[in-house]
C-alpha positions in Angstrom: -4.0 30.7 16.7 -3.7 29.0 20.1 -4.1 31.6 23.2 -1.0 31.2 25.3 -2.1 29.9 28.8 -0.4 29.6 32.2 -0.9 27.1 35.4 -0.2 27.0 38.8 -0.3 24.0 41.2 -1.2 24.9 44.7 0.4 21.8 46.5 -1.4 21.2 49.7 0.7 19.2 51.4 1.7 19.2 54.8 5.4 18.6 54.2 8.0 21.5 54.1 10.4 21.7 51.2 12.4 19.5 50.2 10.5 17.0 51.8 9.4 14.5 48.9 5.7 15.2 48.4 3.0 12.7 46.2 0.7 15.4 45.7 4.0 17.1 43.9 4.2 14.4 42.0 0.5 14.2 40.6 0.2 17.7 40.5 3.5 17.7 38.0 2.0 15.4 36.4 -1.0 17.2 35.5 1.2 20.7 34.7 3.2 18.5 32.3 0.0 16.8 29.9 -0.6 21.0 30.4 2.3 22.1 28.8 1.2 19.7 25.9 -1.5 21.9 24.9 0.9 25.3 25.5 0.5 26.2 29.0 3.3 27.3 31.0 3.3 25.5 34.8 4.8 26.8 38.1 4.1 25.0 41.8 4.1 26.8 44.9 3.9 25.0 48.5 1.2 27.1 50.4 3.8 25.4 53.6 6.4 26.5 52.6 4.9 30.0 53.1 3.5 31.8 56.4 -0.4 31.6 55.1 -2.2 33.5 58.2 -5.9 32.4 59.3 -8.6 34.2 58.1 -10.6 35.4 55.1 -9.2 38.5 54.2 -7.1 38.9 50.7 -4.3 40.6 53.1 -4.1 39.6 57.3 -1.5 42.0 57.8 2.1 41.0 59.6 4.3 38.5 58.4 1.1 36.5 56.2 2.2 35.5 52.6 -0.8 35.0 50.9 -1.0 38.7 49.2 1.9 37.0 47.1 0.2 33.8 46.8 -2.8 35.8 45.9 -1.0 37.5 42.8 0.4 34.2 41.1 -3.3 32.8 41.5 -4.6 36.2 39.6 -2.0 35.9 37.2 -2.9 32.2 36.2 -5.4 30.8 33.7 -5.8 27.7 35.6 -5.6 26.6 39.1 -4.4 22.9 39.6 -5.5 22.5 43.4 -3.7 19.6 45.3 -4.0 18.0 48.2 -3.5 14.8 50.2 -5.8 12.7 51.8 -6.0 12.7 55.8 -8.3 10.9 57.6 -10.2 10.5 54.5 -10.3 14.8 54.2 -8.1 17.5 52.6 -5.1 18.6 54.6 -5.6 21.6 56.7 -3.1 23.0 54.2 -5.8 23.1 52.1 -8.7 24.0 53.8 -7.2 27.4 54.9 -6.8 28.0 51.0 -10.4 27.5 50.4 -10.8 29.9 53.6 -8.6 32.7 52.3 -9.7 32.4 48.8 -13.3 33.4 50.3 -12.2 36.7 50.6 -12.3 36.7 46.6 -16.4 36.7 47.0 -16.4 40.5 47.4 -13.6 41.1 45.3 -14.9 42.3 41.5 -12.4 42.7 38.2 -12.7 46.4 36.2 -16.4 45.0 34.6 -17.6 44.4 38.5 -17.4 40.3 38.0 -16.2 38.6 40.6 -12.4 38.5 39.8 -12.2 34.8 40.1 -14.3 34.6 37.0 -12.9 33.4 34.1 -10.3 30.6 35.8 -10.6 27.3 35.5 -9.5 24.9 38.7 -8.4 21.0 38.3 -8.7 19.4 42.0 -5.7 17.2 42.2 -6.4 14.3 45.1 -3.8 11.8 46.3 -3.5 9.8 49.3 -3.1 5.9 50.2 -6.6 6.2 51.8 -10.6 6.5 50.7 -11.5 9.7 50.1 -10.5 10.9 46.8 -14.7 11.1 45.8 -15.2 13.4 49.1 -12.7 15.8 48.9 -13.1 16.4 45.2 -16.5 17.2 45.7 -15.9 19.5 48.7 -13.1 21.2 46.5 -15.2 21.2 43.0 -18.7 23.3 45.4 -15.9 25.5 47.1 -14.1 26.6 43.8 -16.8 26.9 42.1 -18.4 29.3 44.7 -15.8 31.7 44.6 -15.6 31.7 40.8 -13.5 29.5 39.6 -14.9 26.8 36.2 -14.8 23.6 36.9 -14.1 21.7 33.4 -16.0 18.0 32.4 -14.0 15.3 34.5 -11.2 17.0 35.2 -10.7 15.9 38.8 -7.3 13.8 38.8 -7.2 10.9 42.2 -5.1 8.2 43.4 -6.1 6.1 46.0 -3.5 3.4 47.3 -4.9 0.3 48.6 -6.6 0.4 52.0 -3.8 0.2 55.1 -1.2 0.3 53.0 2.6 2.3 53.3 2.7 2.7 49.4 2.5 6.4 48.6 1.9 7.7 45.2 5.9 8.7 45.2 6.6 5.3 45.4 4.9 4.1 42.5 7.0 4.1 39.1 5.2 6.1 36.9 1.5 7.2 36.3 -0.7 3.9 36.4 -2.8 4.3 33.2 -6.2 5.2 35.0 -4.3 8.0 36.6 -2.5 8.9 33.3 -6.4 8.8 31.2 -7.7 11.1 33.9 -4.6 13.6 33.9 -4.7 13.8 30.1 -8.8 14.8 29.9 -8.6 16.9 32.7 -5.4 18.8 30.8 -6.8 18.9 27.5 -10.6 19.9 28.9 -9.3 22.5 31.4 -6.9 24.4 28.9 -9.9 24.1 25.9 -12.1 25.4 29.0 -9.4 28.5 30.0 -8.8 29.6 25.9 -12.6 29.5 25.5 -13.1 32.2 28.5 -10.2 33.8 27.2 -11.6 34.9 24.1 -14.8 35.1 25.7 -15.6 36.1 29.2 -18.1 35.6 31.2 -20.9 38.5 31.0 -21.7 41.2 33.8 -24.6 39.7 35.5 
């Protein structure tokens, strides 16, 4: 019987509800071919929140990510998006990468690294180059703090050069995108139901 799974996308962006967002779009796009093997999607936009500097799980004050920090422990899979800047990941999400560093030290009931056991799909969009770069930054960061990384499950689009088309513009997935959001879907939930029933051993 299928092991009930649940998603979140972290959306990146840099723009503020309800601000139309492309890495929304893609990222929805991936939680729906999701929900086609059973898992349950929710999105959260890390702007939308007051995310505080630093690489602690909790900075203290008015900082958000405690509750940010739940929904990602709660979830089977991480579906990581961002936009493309300069040809790099938003700022947005680099101080995700730098808060989830805190989750090095951090160990589940067994003494694993509590990260262990998740599976993350980078989600890249942008009508720049740079798809290839930041998915590699964000595959080596994720994976350092724990998280599985499936078989070609990075999802991209990357407009044409010096363009004003953004991925919200488009109608529809183009079909490369579409092949890409449906392996990555079916390969991370396959990865997330196999560490389910079968963690990761104390090392």
């Amino acid at each position: 019987m299928d092991i009930p799974l649940t998603a979140l996308l972290l959306n990146c962006t840099l723009k503020p509800s309800p601000s139309e967002s492309s890495t929304e779009v893609l990222g929805r796009q991936v939680l729906d071919a999701l929900a086609e093997h059973d898992v349950a999607g929710d999105v959260i936009r890390i702007v939308d929140h007051t995310v505080l500097p630093g690489v602690e799980t909790d900075m203290g004050g008015d900082d958000e990510w405690p509750q940010i920090r739940a929904a990602i422990l709660d979830a089977d899979i991480i579906v990581f998006g961002t936009p493309t800047w300069m040809g790099q990941h938003s700022s947005v999400a680099q101080r995700v990468l730098e808060r989830l560093d805190a989750e090095l030290g951090e160990t589940d009931a067994a003494g694993r690294p509590i990260l262990f056991d998740k599976v993350a799909v980078p989600v890249v969009v942008g009508n720049e180059d740079g798809a290839h770069h930041i998915t590699g930054i964000l595959t080596q960061s994720l994976g350092d703090v724990g998280f599985t990384i499936p078989a070609q499950s990075s999802v991209y689009w990357n407009g044409a050069a010096m363009q004003k088309v953004d991925y919200k513009d488009i109608d529809g997935a183009p079909e490369a995108v579409a092949a890409l959001t449906r392996t990555a879907a079916a390969n991370a939930a396959h990865a997330a139901r196999l560490l389910r029933a079968e963690p990761y051993p104390v090392g």
